[in-house]
Short mmCIF file of the C-alpha atoms (twelve columns), coordinates in Angstrom:
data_MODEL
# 
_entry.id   MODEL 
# 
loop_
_atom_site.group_PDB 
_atom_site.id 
_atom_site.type_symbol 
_atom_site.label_atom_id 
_atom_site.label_alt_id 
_atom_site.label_comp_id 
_atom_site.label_asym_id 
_atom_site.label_seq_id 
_atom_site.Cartn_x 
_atom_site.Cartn_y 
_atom_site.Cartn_z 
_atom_site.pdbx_PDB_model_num 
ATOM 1   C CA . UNK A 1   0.000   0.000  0.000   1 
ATOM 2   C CA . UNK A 2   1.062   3.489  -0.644  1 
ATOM 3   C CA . UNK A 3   1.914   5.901  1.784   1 
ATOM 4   C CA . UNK A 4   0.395   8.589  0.214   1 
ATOM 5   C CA . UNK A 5   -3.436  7.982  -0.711  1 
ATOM 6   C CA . UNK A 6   -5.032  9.808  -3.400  1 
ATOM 7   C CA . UNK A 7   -6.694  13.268 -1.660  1 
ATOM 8   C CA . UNK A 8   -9.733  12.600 -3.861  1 
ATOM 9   C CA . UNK A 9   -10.546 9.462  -2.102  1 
ATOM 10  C CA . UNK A 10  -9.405  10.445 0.751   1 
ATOM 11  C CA . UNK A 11  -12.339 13.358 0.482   1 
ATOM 12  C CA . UNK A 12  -14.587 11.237 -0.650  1 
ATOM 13  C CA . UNK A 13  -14.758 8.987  2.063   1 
ATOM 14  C CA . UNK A 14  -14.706 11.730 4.616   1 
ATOM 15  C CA . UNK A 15  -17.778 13.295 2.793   1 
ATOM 16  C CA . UNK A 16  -19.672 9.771  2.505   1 
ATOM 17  C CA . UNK A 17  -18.667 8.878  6.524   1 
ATOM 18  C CA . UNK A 18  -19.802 12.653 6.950   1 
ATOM 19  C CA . UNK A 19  -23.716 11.837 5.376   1 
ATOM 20  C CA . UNK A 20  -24.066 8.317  6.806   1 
ATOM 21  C CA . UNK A 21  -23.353 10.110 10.493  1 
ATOM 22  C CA . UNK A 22  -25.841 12.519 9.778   1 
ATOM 23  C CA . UNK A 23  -28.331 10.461 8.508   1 
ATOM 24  C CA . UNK A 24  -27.901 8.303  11.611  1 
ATOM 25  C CA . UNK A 25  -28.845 11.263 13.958  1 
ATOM 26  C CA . UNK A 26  -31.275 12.002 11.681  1 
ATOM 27  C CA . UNK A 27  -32.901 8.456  12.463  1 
ATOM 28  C CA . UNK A 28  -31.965 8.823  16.465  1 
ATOM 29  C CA . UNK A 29  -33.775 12.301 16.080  1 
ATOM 30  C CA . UNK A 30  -37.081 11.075 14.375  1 
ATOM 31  C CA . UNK A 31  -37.769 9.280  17.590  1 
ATOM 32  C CA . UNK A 32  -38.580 12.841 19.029  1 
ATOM 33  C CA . UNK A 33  -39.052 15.041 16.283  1 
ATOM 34  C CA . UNK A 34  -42.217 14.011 13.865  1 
ATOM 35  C CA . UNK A 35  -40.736 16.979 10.741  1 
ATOM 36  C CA . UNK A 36  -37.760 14.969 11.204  1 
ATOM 37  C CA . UNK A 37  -39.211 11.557 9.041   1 
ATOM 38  C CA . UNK A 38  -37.528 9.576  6.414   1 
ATOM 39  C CA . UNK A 39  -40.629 10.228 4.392   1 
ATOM 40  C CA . UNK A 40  -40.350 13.823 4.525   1 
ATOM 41  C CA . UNK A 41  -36.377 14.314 3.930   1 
ATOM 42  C CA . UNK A 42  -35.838 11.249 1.128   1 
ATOM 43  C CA . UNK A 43  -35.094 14.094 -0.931  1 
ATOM 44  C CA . UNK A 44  -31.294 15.046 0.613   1 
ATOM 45  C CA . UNK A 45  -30.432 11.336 -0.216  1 
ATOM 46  C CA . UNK A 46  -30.226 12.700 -4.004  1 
ATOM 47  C CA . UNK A 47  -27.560 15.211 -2.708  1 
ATOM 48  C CA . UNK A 48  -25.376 11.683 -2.256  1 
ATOM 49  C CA . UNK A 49  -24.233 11.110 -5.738  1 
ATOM 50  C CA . UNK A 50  -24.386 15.450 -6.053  1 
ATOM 51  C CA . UNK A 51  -21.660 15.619 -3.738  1 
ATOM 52  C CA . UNK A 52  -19.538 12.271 -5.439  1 
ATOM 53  C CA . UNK A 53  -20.283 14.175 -9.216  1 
ATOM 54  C CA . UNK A 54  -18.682 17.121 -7.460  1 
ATOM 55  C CA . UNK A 55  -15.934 15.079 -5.980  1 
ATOM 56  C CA . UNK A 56  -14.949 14.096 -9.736  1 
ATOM 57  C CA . UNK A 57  -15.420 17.471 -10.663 1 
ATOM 58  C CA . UNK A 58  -12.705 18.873 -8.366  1 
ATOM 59  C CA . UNK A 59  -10.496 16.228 -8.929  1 
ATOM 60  C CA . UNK A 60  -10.550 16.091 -13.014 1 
ATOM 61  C CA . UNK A 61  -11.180 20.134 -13.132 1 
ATOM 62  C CA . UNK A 62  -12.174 22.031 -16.195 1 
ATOM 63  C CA . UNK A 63  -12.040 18.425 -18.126 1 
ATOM 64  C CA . UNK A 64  -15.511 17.192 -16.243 1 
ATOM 65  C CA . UNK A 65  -17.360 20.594 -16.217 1 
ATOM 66  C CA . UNK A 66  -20.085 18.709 -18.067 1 
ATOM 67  C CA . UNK A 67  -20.947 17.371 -14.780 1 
ATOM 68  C CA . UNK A 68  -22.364 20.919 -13.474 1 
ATOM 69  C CA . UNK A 69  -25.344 20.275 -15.068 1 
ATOM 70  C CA . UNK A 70  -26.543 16.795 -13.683 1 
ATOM 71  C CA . UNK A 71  -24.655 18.501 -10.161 1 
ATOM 72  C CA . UNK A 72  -26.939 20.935 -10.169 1 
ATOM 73  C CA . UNK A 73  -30.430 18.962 -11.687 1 
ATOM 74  C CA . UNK A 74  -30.124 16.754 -8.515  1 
ATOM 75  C CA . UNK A 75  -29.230 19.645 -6.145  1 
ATOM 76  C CA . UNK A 76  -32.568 21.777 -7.382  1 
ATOM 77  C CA . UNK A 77  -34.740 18.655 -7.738  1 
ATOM 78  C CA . UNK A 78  -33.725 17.674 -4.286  1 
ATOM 79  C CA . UNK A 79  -35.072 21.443 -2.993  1 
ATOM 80  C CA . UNK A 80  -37.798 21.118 -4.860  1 
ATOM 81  C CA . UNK A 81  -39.065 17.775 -3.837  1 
ATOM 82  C CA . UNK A 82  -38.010 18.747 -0.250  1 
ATOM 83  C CA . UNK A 83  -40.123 21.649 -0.203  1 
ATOM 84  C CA . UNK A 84  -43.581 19.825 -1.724  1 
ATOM 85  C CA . UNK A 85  -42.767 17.554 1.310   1 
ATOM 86  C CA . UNK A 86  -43.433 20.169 3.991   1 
ATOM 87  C CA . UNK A 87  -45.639 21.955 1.835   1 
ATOM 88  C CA . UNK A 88  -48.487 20.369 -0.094  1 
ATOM 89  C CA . UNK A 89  -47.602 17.521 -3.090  1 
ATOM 90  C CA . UNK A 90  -50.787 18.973 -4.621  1 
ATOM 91  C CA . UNK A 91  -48.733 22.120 -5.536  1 
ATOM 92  C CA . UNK A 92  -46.997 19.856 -7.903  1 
ATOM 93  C CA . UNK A 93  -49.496 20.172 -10.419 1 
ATOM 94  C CA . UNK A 94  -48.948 24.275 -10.852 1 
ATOM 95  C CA . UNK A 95  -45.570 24.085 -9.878  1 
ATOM 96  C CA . UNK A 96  -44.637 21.528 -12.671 1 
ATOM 97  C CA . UNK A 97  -42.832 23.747 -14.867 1 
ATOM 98  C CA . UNK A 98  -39.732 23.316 -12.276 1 
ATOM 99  C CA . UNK A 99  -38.236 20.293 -13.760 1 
ATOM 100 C CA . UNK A 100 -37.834 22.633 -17.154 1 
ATOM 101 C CA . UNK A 101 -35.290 24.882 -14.431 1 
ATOM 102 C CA . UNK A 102 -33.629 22.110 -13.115 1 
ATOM 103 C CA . UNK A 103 -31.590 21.342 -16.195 1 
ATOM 104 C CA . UNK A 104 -31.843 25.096 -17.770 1 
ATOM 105 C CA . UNK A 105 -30.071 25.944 -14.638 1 
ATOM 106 C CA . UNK A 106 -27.414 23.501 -15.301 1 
ATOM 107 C CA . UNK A 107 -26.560 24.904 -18.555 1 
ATOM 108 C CA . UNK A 108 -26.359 28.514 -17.302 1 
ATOM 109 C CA . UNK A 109 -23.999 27.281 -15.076 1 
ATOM 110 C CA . UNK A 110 -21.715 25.192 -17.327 1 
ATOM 111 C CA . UNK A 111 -21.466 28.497 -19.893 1 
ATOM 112 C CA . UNK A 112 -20.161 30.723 -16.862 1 
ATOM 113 C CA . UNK A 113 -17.614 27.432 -16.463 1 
ATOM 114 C CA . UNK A 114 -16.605 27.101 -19.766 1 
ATOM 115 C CA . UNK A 115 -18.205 30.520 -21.452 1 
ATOM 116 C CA . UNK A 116 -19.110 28.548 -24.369 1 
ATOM 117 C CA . UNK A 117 -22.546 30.742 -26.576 1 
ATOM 118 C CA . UNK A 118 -23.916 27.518 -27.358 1 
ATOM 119 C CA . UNK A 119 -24.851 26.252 -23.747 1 
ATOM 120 C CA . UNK A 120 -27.075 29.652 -23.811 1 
ATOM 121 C CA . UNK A 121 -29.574 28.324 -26.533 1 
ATOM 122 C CA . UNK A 122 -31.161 25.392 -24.625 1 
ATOM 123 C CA . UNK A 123 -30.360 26.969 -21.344 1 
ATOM 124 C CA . UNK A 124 -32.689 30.325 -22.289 1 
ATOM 125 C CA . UNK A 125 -35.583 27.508 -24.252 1 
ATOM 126 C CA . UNK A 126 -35.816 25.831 -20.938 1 
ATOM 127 C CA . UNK A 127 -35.930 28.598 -18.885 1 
ATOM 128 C CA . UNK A 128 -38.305 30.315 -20.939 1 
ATOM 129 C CA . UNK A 129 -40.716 27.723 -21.516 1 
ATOM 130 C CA . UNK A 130 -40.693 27.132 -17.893 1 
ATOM 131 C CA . UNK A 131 -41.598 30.937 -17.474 1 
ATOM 132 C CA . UNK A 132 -44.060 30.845 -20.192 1 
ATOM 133 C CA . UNK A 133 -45.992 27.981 -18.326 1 
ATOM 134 C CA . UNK A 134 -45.618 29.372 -14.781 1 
ATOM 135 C CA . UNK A 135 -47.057 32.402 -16.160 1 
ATOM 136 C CA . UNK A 136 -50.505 30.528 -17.930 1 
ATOM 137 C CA . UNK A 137 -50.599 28.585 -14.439 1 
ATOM 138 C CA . UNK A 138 -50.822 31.687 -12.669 1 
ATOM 139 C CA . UNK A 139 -52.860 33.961 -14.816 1 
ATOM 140 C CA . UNK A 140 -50.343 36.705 -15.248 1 
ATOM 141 C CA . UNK A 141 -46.981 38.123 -16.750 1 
ATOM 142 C CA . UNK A 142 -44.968 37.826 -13.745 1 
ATOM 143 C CA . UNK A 143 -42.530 34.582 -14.500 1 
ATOM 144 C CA . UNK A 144 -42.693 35.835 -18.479 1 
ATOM 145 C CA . UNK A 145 -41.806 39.224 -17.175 1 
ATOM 146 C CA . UNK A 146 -39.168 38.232 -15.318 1 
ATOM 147 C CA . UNK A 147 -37.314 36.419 -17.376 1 
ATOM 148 C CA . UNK A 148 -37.179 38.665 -19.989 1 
ATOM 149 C CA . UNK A 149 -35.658 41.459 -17.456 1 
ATOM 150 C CA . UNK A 150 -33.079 38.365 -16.120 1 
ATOM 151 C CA . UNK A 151 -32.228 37.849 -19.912 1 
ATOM 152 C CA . UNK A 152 -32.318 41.125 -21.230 1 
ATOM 153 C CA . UNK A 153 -29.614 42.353 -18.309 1 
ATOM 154 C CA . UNK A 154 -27.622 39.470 -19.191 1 
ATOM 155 C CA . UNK A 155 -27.775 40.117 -22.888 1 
ATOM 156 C CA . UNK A 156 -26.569 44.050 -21.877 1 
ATOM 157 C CA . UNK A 157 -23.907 42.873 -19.485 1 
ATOM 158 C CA . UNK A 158 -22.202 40.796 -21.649 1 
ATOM 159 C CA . UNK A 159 -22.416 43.414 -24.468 1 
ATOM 160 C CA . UNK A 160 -20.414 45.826 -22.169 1 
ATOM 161 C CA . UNK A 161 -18.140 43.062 -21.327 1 
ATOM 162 C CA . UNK A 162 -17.140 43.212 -24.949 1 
ATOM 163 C CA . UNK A 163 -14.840 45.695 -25.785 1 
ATOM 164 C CA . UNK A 164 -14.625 47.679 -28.501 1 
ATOM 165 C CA . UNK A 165 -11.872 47.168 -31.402 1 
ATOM 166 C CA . UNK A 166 -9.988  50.322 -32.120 1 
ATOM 167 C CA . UNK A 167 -9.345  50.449 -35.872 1 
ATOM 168 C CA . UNK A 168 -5.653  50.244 -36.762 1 
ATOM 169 C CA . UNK A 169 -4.233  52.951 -37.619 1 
ATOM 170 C CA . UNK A 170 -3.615  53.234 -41.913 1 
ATOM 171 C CA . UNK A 171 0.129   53.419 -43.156 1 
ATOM 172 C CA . UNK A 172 1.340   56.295 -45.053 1 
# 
């Protein structure tokens, strides 16, 4: 055996002996707490392989940003489906349009990793679908509206990012 293990797995299996701790107390605790139940916080256990995808991530860098984007479908899915748990599972049927964010999300994050244009397209068709149907749910403009401002100051910010070419100056 080597003397020095890789830091990666080393990580790893602090984070994993981290989780299965907690989620040990959170047993111990149920037995006094009720809000506390397995049925109502299933949802963290999809921050498990999150946290291993983000593991890889660290370890193979720039070379495995692709995995921001199932990274961060699990982490939002996991907030979503932990909030219909304390609220009302009914809600899912106006609150449906969320699982269009989840991966739009993902893709808005990957372009600030890698700033490639092309992760903008499906990012801004997901998002905007999702804001198109929040805002027929909901009887108004306010998701539509939204978004637009959200993309529109984007689309300006990045336009002053760009800076202007100075023409060369013409030879005599």
């Amino acid at each position: 055996m080597s003397n020095n293990p890789n830091p990666v797995a080393r990580l790893a299996s602090l984070v994993i002996g981290a989780i299965l701790a907690l989620v040990g107390v959170m047993f111990l605790l149920n037995n006094f707490y009720d809000f506390l139940s397995i049925g109502r916080l299933w949802p963290l256990f999809m921050l498990i392989p999150a946290v291993l995808l983000a593991l890889i991530w660290a370890d193979k860098g720039r070379e495995a940003s692709g995995l921001v984007i199932p990274i961060t479908i699990l982490v939002f899915y996991a907030g979503y489906f932990l909030w219909l748990n304390y609220t009302c599972w009914q809600g899912a049927g106006t609150t449906w349009p969320n699982y269009l964010i989840g991966p739009g999300l993902g893709f808005v994050l990957l372009y600030f990793i890698d700033r490639n244009p092309a992760l903008l397209v499906p990012a801004f068709i997901l998002l905007g679908l999702a804001a198109i149907f929040f805002s027929v749910l909901y009887g108004n403009s306010l998701f539509i509206g939204g978004f637009l401002i959200l993309v529109g100051l984007f689309i300006l910010i990045r336009g002053l990012a760009i800076r202007k070419e100075e023409p060369k100056a013409k030879k005599k």
